[in-house]
C-alpha positions in Angstrom: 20.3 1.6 15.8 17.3 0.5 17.7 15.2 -2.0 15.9 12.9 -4.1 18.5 10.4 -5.4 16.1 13.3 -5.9 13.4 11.3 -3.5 10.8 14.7 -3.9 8.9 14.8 -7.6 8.4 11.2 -7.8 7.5 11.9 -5.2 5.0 14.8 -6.5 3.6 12.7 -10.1 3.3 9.6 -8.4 1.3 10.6 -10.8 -2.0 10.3 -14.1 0.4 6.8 -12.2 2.0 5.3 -11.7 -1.2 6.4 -15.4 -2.5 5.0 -17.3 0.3 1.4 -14.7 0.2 1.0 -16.0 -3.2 1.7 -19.9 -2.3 -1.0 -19.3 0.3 -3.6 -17.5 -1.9 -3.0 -20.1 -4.5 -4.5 -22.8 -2.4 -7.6 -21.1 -0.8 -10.7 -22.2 -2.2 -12.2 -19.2 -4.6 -15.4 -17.8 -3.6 -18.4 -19.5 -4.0 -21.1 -18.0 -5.4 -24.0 -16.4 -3.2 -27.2 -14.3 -3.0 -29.8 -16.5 -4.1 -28.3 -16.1 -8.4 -28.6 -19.1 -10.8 -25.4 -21.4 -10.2 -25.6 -20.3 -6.2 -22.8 -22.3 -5.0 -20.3 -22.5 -7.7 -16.4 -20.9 -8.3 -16.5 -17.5 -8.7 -15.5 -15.6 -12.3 -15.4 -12.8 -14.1 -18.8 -13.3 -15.6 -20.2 -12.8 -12.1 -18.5 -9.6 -11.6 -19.7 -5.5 -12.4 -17.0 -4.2 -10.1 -14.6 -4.9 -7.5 -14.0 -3.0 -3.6 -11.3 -3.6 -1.4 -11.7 -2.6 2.2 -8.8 -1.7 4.6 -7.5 0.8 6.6 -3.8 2.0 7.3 -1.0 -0.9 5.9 -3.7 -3.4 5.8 -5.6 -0.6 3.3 -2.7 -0.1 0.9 -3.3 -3.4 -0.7 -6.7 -1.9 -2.2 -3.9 1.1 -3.9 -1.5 -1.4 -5.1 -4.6 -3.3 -6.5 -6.1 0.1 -8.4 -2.8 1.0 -9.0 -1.0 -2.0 -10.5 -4.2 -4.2 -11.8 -6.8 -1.6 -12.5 -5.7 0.1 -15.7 -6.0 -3.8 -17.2 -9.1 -4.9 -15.4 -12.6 -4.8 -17.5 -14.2 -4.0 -14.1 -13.5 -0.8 -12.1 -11.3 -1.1 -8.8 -12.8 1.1 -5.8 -10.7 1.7 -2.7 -12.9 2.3 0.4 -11.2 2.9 3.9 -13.3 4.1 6.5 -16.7 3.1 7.8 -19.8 1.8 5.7 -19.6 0.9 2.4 -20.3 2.8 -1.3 -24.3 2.2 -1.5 -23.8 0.1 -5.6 -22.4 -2.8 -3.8 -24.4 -5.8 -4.8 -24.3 -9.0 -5.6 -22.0 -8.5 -8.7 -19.2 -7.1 -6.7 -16.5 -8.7 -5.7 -15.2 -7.5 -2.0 -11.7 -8.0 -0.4 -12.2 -7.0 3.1 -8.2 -6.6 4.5 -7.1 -6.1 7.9 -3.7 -7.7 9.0 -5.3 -8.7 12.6 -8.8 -9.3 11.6 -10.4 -6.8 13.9 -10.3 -3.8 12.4 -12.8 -1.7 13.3 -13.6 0.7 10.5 -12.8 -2.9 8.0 -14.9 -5.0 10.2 -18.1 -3.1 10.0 -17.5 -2.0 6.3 -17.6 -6.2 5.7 -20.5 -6.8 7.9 -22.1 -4.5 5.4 -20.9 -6.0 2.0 -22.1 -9.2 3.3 -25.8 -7.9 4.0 -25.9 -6.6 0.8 -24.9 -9.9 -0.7 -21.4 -9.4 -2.2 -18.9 -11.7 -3.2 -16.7 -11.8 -0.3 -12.9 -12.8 0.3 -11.4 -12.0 4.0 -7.1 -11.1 4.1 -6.4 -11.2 7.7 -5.1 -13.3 11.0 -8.2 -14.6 11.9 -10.2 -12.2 14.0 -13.5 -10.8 13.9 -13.2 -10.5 9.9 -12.2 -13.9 10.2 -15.2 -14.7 12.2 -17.6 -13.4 9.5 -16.2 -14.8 6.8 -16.3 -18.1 8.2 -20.3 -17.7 9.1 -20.7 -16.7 5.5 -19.1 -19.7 4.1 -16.3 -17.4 2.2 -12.8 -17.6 2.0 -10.3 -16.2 4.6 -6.7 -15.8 2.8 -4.7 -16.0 6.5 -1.4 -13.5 6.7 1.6 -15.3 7.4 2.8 -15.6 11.4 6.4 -13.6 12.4 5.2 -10.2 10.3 5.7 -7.7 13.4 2.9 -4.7 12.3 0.7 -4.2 9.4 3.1 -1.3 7.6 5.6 -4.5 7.6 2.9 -6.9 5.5 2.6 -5.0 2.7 3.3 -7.9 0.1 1.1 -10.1 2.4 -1.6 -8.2 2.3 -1.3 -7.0 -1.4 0.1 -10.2 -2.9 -3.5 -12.5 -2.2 -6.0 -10.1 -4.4 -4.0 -10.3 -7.4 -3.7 -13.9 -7.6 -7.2 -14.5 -6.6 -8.6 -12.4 -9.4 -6.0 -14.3 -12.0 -7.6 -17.8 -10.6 -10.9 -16.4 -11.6 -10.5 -14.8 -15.0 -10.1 -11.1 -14.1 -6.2 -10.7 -14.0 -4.5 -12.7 -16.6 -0.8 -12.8 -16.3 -1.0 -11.6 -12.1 1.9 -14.4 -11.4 4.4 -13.2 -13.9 4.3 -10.0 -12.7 4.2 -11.0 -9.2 7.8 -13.5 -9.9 8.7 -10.2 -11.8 8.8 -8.2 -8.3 10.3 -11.1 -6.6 13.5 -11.0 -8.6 13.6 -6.7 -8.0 13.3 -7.2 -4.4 15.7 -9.5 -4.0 18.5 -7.5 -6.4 17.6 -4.3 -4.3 17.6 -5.6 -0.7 21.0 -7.1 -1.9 21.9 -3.5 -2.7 20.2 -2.1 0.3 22.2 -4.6 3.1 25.4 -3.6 1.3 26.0 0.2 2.7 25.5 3.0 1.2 22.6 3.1 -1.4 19.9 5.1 -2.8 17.5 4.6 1.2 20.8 5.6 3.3 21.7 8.9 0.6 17.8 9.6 0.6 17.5 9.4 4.2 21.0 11.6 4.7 19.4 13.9 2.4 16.0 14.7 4.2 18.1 14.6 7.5 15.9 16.9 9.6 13.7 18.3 7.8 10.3 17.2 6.6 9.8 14.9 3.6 7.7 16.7 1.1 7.3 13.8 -1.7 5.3 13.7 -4.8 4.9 10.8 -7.0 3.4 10.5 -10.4 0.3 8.9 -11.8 -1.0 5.9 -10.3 2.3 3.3 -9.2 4.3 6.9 -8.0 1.2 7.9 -6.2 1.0 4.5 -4.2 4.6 4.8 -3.4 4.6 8.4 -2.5 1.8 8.2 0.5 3.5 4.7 1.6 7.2 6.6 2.6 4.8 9.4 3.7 3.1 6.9 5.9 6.8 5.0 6.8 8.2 8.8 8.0 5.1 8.8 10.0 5.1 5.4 11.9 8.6 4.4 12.0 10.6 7.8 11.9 8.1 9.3 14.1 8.1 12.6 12.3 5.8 14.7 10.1 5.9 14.3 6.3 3.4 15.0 3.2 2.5 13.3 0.0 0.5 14.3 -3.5 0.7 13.6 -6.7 1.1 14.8 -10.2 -0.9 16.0 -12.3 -3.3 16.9 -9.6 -1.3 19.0 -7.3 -0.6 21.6 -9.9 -3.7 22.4 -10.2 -4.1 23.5 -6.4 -0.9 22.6 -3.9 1.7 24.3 -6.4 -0.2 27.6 -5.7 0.4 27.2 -2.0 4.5 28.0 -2.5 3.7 31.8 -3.4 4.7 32.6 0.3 6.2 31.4 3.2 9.2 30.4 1.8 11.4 31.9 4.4 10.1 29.3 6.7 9.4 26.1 4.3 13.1 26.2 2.7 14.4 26.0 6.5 12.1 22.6 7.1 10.8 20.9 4.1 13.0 18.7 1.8 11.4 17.5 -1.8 11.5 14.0 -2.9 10.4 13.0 -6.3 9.0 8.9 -6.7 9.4 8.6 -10.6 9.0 5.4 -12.6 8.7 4.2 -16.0 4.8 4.3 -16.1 4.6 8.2 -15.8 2.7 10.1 -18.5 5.1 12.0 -20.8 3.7 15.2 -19.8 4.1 14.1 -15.7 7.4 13.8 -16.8 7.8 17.8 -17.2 5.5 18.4 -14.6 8.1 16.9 -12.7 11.3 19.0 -14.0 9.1 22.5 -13.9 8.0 21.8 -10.2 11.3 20.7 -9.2 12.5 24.1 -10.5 10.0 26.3 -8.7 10.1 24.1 -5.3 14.1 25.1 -5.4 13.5 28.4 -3.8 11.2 27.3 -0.9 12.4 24.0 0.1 15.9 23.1 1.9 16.4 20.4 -1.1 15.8 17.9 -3.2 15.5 13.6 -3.7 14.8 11.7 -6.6 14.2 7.9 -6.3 14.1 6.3 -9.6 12.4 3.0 -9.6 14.0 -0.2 -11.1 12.9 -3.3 -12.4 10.6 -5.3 -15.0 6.5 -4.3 -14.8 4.1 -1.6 -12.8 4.3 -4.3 -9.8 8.0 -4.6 -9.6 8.7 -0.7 -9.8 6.0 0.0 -7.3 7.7 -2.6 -4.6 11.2 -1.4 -5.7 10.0 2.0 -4.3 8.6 0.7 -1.4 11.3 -1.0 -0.6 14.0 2.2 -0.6 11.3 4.1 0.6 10.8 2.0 4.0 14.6 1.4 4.3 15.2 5.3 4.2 12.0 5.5 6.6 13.9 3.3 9.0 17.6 5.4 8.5 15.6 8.2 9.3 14.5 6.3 12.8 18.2 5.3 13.2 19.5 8.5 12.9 17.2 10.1 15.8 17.7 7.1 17.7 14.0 6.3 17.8 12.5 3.0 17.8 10.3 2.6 15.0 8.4 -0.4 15.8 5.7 0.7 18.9 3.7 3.5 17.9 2.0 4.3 21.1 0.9 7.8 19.9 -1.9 5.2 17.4 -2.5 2.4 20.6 -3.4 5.5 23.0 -5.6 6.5 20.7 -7.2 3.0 19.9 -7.4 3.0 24.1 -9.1 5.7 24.3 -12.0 5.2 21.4 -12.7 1.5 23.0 -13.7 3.3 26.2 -17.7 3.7 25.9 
């Protein structure tokens, strides 16, 4: 096994990650009120607030979906997840902006907050310091710093998701955030027990897949989260191709896609079904009659089944055997799966004018 960054160990330590993101995120001053509004300069609430954006790309982005996903059905304002450049045009100065990007420099996340700020939104930073940092600080708005020793972004997913949650419970908009949040702790910590023991649901999942490609489908919003994160993991730490939707939409287009080929799919694509408690009943048989029709054109099937207490704590359990598996899937190729140099050439290559 060849682990440079120790991907594993941070994995394994999500529960401690997401406990000390929410000690740091409980003690950073709460926005302050700006763009010229009666009570300019006070606290941040929910009063102030028509809707909120999170901004992020790559793992630094997948805090806005665990945000939408976890807090959004219970939120009286509307979540929206924007990664990429620019920024929706309704953003005013009723909208409350996380701008999130593990090293602070971003680009896509940078400019996209350079933009919320000149249109006068409420503005928290999640990052190392940086460039985000540096505009955050000339705005007078908070900066939620990410925890030192966290090797790459994919391996700060409860630093980065933990900090929006608990800010939007200190001001009103999330009642009840920190149970949920000590909920997922005590998951984490009985499956990474589970997951340092041998075999277990990542190593059999990962066994499973073996060479082929992961096809994996979630449901609704937590399995959706958790489906394009292994996708994501495959990608970056495995090296290797692998493919993600969710249910209900992709039978109403992707199913239609398995009336042919499957001479050549069932020879390199294995299924793998994220399910949860949270699922709509009818996802639920979606799940069973797509299974059954996937059987002729795919090498095989997965099913994770998520564990624990809350939306929060069965989202991170799947994380959690989703990035272990990602990793035995590295391990069992003899790759690497810290440096990603295929991404840093890239990144090279657009900083050259």
């Amino acid at each position: 096994m060849i682990d440079t960054l120790d991907l594993r160990g941070s994995a394994l330590g999500l529960a401690d990650q997401v406990i000390g993101a929410a000690a740091v995120a409980g003690e950073v001053s709460l926005p302050r009120l700006r763009g010229g509004l009666p009570g300019d300069g006070r606290d941040v609430t929910a009063a102030d607030i028509d809707n909120v954006v999170v901004l992020g790309m790559g793992g630094s982005g997948l805090a806005g979906d665990v945000l939408a996903s976890v807090a959004g059905p219970f939120l009286s304002v509307p979540v929206v997840v924007h990664k990429g450049y620019g920024v929706p045009n309704f953003i005013d100065h009723r909208t409350l902006v996380f701008a999130v990007s593990f090293s602070g420099d971003t680009e896509e996340t940078v400019e996209a907050a350079g933009l919320a700020l000149e249109a006068g939104a409420q503005f928290v930073a999640v990052a190392r310091g940086g460039a985000l940092g540096a505009l955050a600080d000339e705005a007078g708005a908070p900066m939620v710093p990410v925890a030192d020793g966290i090797p790459m972004p994919r391996a700060g997913v409860g630093a980065v998701s933990i900090p929006p949650m608990v800010l939007l419970e200190r001001m009103g908009m999330f009642p009840g955030a920190g149970t949920w949040i000590d909920l997922a702790v005590d998951q984490l910590r009985r499956r990474a027990e589970q997951l340092a023991m041998g075999p277990s649901p990542a190593s059999r999942l990962a066994e499973s897949i073996g060479r082929c490609f992961p096809l994996v489908y979630g449901g609704g919003g937590v399995g959706s989260v958790a489906a394009v994160r292994f996708k994501n993991q495959v990608n970056e730490n495995a090296k290797a191709p692998a493919f993600a939707n969710v249910h209900p939409e992709l039978c109403h287009n992707e199913l239609a896609g398995w009336g042919q080929g499957g001479d050549i799919t069932r020879q390199v694509l294995h299924l793998v079904n994220f399910r949860h408690d949270f699922e709509h009943p009818q996802i639920g048989r979606r799940f069973d009659l797509v299974s059954e029709i996937l059987a002729e054109v795919t090498a095989g099937s997965s099913e994770v089944v998520a564990e624990g207490e809350g939306p929060l704590a069965q989202l991170f359990d799947l994380v959690l055997v989703g990035d272990i598996a990602s990793l035995d899937l590295a391990a069992a190729e003899g790759v690497d799966p810290g440096p990603v140099p295929m991404l840093m050439q890239l990144k090279a290559a657009l900083a050259v004018d």
